[in-house]
Backbone as a chain_set.jsonl record, in Angstrom:
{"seq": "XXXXXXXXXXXXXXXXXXXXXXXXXXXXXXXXXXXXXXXXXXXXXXXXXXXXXXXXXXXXXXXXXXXXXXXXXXXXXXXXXXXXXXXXXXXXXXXXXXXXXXXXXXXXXXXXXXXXXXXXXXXXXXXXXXXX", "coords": {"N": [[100.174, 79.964, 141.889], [102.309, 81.404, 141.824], [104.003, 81.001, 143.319], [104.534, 78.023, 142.648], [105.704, 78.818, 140.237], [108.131, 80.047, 141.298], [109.551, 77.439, 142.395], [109.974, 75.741, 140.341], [111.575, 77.494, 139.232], [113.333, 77.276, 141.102], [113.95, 75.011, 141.558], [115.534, 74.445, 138.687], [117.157, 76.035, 139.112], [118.606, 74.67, 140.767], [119.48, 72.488, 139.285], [121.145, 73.581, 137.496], [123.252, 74.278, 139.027], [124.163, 71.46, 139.899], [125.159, 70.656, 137.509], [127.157, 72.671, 137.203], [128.828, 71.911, 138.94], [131.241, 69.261, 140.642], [131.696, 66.155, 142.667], [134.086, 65.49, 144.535], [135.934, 62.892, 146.146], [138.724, 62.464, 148.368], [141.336, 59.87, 149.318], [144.045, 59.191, 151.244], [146.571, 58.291, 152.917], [145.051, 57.376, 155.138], [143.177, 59.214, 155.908], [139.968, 60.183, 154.744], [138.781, 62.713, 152.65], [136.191, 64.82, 151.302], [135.281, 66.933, 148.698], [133.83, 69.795, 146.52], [134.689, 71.003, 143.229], [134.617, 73.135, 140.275], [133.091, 72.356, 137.371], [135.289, 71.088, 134.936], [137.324, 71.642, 136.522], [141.47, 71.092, 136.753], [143.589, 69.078, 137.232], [146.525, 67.582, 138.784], [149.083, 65.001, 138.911], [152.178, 64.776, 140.878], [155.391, 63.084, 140.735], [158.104, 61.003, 141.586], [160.09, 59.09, 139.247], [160.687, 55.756, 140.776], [162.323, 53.823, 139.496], [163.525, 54.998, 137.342], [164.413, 57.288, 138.354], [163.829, 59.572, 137.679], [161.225, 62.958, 137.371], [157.771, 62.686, 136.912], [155.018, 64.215, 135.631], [152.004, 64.25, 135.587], [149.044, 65.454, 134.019], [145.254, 66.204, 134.405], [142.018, 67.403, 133.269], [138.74, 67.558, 134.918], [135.738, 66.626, 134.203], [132.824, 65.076, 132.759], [134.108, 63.061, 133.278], [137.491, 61.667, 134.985], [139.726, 62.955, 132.601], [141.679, 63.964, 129.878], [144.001, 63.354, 129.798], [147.926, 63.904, 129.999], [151.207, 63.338, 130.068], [154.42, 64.198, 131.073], [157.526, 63.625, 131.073], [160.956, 62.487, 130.594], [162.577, 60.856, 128.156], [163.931, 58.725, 128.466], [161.963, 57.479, 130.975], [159.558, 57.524, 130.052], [159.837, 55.42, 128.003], [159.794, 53.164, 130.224], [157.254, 53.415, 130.803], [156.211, 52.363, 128.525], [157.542, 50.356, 127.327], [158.501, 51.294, 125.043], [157.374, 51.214, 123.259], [154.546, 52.404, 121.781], [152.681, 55.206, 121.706], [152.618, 57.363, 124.244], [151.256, 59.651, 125.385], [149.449, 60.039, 123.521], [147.595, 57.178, 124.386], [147.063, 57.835, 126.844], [145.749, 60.208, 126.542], [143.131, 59.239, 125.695], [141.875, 58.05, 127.86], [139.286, 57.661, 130.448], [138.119, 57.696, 133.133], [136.073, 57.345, 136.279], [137.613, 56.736, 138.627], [140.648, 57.226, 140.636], [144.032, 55.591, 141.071], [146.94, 56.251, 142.504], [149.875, 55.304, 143.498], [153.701, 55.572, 145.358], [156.492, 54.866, 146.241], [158.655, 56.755, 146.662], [156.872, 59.186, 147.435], [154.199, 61.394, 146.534], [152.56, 63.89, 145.048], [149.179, 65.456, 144.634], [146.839, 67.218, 142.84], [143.925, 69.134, 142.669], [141.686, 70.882, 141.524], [142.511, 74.116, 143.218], [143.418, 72.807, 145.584], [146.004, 70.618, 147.281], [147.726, 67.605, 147.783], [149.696, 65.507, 149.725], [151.567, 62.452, 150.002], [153.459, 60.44, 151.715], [155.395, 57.422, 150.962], [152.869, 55.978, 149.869], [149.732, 55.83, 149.065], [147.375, 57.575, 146.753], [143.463, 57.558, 146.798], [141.312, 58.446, 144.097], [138.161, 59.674, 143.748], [135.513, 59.878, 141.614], [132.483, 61.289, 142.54], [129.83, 62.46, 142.125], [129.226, 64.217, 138.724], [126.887, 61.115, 138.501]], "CA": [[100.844, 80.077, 140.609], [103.925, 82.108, 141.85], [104.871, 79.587, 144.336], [105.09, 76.923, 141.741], [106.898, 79.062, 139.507], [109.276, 79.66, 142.246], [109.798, 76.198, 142.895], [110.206, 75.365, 139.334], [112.798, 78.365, 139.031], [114.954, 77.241, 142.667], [114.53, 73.389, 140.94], [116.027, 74.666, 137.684], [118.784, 76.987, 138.993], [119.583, 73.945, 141.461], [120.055, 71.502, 138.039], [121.963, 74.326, 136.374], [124.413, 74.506, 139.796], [124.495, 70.189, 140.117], [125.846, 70.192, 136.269], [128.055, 72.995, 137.094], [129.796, 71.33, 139.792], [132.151, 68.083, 140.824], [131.458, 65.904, 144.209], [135.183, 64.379, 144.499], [136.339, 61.865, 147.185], [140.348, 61.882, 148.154], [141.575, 58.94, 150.239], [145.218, 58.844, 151.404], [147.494, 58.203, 154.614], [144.115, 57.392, 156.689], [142.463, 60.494, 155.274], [138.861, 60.787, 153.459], [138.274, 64.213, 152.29], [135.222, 65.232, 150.399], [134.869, 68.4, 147.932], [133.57, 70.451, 145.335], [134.929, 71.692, 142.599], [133.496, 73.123, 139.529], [133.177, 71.518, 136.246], [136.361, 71.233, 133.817], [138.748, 72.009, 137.099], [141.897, 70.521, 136.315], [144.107, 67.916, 138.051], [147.793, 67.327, 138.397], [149.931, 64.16, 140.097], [153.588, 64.861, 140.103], [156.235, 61.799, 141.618], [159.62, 60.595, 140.739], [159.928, 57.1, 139.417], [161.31, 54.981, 141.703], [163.451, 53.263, 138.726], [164.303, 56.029, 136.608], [164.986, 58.68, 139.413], [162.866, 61.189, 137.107], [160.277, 63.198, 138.166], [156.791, 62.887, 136.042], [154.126, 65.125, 135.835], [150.522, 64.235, 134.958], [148.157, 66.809, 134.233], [144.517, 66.133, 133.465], [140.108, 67.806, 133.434], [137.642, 67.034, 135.088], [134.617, 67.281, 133.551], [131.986, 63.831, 133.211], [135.27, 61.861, 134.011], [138.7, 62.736, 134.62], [140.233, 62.846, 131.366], [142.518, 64.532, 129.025], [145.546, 63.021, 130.283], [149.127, 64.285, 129.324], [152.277, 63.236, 130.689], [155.611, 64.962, 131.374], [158.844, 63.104, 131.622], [161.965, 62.315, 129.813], [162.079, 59.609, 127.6], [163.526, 57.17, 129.789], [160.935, 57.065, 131.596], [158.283, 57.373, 129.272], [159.797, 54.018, 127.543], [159.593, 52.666, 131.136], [155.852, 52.514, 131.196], [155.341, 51.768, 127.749], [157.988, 49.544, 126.5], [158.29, 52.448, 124.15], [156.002, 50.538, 122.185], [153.465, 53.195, 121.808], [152.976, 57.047, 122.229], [152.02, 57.537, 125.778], [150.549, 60.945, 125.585], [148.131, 59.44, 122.665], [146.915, 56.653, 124.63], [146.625, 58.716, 127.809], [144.528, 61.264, 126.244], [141.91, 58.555, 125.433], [141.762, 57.185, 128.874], [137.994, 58.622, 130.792], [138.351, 57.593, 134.48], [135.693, 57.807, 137.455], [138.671, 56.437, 139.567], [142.607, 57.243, 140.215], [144.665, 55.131, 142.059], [148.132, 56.281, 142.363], [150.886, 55.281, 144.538], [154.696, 56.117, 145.159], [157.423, 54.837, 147.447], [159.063, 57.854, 147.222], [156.136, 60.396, 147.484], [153.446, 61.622, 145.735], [151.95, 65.074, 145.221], [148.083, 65.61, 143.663], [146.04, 68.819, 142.747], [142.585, 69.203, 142.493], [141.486, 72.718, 141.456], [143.722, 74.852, 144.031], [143.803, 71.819, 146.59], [147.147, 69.57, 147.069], [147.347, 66.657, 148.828], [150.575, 64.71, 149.537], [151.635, 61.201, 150.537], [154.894, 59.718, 151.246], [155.758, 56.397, 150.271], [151.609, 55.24, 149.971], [148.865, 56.058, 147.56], [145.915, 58.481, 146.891], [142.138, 56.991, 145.562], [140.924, 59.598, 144.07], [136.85, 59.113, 143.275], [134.383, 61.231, 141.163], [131.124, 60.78, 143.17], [129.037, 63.389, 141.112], [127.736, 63.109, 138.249], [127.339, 59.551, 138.552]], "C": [[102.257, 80.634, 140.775], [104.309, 81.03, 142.531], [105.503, 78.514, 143.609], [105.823, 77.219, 140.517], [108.414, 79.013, 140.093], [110.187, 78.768, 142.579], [110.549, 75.709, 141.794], [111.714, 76.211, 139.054], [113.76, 77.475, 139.831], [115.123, 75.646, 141.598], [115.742, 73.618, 139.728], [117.396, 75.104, 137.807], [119.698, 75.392, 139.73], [120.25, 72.629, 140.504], [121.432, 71.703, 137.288], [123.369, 74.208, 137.704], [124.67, 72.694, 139.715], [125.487, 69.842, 138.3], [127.04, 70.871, 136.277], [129.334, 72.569, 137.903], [130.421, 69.566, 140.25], [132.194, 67.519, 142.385], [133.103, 64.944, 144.035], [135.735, 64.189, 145.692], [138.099, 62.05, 147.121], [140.657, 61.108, 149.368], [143.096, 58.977, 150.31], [145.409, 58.731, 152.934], [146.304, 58.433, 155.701], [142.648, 58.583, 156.766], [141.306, 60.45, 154.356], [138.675, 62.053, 153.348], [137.24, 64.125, 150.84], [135.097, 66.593, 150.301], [134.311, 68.605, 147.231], [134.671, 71.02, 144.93], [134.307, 71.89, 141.053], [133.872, 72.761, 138.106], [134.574, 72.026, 135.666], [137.454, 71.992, 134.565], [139.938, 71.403, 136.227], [142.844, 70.264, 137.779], [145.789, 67.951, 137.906], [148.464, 66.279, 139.424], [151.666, 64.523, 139.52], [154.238, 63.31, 141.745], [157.135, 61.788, 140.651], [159.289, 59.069, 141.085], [160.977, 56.373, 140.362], [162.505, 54.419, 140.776], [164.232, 54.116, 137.709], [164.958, 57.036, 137.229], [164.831, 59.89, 138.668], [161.544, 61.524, 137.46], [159.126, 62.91, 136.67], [155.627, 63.459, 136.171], [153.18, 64.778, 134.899], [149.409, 65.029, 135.139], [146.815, 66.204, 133.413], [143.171, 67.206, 133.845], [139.467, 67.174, 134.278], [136.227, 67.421, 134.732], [133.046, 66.113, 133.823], [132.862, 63.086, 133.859], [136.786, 62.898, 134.189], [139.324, 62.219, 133.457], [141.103, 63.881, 130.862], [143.648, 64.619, 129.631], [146.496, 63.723, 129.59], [150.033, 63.86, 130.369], [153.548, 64.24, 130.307], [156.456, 64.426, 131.788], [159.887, 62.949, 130.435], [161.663, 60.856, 129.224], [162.608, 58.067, 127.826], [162.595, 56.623, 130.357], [159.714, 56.825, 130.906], [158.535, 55.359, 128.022], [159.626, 52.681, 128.066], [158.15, 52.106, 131.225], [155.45, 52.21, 129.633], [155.978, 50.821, 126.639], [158.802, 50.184, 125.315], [158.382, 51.43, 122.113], [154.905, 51.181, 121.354], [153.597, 54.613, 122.063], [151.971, 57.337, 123.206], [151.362, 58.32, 125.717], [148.815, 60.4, 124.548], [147.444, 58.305, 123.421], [146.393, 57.416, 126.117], [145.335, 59.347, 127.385], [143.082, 60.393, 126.094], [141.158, 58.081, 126.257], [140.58, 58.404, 129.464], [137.851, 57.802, 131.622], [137.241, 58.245, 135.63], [136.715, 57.676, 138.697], [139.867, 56.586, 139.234], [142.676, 56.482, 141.154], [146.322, 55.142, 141.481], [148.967, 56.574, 143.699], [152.391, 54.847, 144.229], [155.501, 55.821, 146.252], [158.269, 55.812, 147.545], [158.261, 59.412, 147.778], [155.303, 60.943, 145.988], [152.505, 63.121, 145.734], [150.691, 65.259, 144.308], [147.7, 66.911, 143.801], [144.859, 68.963, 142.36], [142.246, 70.208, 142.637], [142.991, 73.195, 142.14], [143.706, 74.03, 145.478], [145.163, 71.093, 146.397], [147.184, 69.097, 148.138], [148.767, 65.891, 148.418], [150.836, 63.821, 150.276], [152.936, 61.082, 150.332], [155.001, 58.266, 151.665], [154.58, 55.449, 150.525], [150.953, 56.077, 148.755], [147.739, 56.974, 147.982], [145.097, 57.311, 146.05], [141.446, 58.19, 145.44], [139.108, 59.173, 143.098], [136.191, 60.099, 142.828], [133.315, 60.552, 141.559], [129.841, 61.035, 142.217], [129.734, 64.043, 139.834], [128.375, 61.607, 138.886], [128.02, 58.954, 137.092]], "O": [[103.192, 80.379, 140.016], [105.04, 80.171, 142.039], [106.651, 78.108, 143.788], [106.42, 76.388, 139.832], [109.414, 78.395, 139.727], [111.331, 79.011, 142.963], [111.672, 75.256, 142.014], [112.758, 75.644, 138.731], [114.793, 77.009, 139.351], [116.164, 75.289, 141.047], [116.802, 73.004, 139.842], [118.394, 74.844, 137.135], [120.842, 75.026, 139.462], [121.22, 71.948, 140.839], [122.289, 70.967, 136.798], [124.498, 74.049, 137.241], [125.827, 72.586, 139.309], [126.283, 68.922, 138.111], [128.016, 70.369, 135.72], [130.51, 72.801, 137.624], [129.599, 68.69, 139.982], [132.638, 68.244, 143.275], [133.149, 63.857, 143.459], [136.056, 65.167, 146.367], [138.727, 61.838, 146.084], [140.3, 61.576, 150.449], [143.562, 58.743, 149.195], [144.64, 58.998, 153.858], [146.313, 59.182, 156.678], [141.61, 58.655, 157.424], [141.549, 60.663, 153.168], [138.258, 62.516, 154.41], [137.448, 63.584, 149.754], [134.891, 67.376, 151.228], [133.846, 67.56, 146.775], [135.537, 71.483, 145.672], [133.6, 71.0, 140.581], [135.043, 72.912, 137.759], [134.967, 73.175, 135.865], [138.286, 72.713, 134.014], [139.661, 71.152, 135.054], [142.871, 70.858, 138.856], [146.256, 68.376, 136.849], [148.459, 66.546, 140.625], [152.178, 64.539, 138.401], [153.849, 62.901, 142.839], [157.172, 62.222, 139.5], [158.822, 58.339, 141.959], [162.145, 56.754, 140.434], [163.644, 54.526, 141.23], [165.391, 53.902, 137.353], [165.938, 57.612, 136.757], [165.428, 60.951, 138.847], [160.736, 60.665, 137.813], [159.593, 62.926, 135.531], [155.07, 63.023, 137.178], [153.324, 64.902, 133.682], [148.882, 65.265, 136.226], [146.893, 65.801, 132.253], [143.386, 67.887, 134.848], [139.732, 65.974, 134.351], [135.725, 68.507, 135.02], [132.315, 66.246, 134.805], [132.566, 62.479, 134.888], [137.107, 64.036, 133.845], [139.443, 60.999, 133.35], [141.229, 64.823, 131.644], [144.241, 65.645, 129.966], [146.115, 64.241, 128.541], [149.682, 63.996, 131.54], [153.54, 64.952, 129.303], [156.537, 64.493, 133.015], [159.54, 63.334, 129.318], [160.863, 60.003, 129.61], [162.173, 56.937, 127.6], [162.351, 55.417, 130.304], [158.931, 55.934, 131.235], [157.715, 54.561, 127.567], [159.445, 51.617, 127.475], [157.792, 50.97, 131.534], [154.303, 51.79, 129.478], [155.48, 50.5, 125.56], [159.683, 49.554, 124.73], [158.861, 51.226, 120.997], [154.405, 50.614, 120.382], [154.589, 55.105, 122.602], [150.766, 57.512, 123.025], [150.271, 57.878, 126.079], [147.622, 60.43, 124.849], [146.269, 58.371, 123.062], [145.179, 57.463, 126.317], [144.192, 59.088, 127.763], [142.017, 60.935, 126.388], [140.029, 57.677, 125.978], [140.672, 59.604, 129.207], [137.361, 56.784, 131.132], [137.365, 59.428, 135.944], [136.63, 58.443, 139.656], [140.359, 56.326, 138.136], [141.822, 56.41, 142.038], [146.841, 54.496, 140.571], [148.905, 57.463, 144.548], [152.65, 54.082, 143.301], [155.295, 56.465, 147.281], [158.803, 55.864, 148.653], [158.792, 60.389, 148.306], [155.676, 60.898, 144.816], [151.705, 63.234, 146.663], [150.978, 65.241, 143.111], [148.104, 67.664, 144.688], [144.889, 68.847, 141.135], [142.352, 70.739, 143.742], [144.13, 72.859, 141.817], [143.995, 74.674, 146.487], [145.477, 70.955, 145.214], [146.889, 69.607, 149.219], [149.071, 65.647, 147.25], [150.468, 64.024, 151.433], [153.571, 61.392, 149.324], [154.648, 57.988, 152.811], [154.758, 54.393, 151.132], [151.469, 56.727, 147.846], [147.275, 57.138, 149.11], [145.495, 56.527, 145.189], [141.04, 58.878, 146.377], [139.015, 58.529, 142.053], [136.163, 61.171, 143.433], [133.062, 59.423, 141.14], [129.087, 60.203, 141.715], [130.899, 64.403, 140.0], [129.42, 61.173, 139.371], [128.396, 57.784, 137.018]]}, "num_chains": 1, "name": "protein.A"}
């Protein structure tokens, strides 16, 4: 009877640690790296556009997906990717991503929790493994 409480407890705490934490994949310049980090880290890619020659800074969560995009640039650039057709930050925010893929002929800098990972003039894939 204790044993199988035991069991039931270690199963339980180990549910309560698999929800609290993030299995994420980063692929660049030849490089797989696999981590943890724990739920609702947050994320950041910064790069300068190649055509605007401004820098932009994307900051988002991770939580089931990565999400809660925001961007950071001048509004050159921000009319650059959207025609300035639309309000970037509003469709961003909506966007819920198991996969990134971002790449930069001048360089690219990411952040995952208190990790950073940089590439110059190639791309990161950045994968949420766990959850599925």
């Amino acid at each position: 009877m204790v044993r199988t409480r035991l069991l039931l407890l270690g199963a339980g705490l180990f549910l309560v640690l698999l929800t609290l934490l993030r299995v994420v994949e980063v692929e660049g310049e030849g490089q797989r790296t696999l981590f943890f980090l724990p739920a609702f880290a947050e994320g950041r890619v910064e790069f300068v556009n190649s055509v605007t020659g401004k820098p932009v800074l994307l900051e988002f969560h991770i939580s089931w997906r990565f999400q809660g995009f925001r961007a950071y640039t001048d509004l050159e650039t921000e009319a650059y990717y959207t025609g300035g057709t639309y309000p970037w930050n509003q469709a961003l925010a909506q966007e819920r991503r198991r996969e990134l893929l971002y790449c930069s002929e001048a360089g690219l800098a990411l952040r995952l929790g208190g990790r950073w990972f940089r590439v110059e003039g190639g791309c990161f894939r950045v994968r949420l493994l766990f959850p599925p």
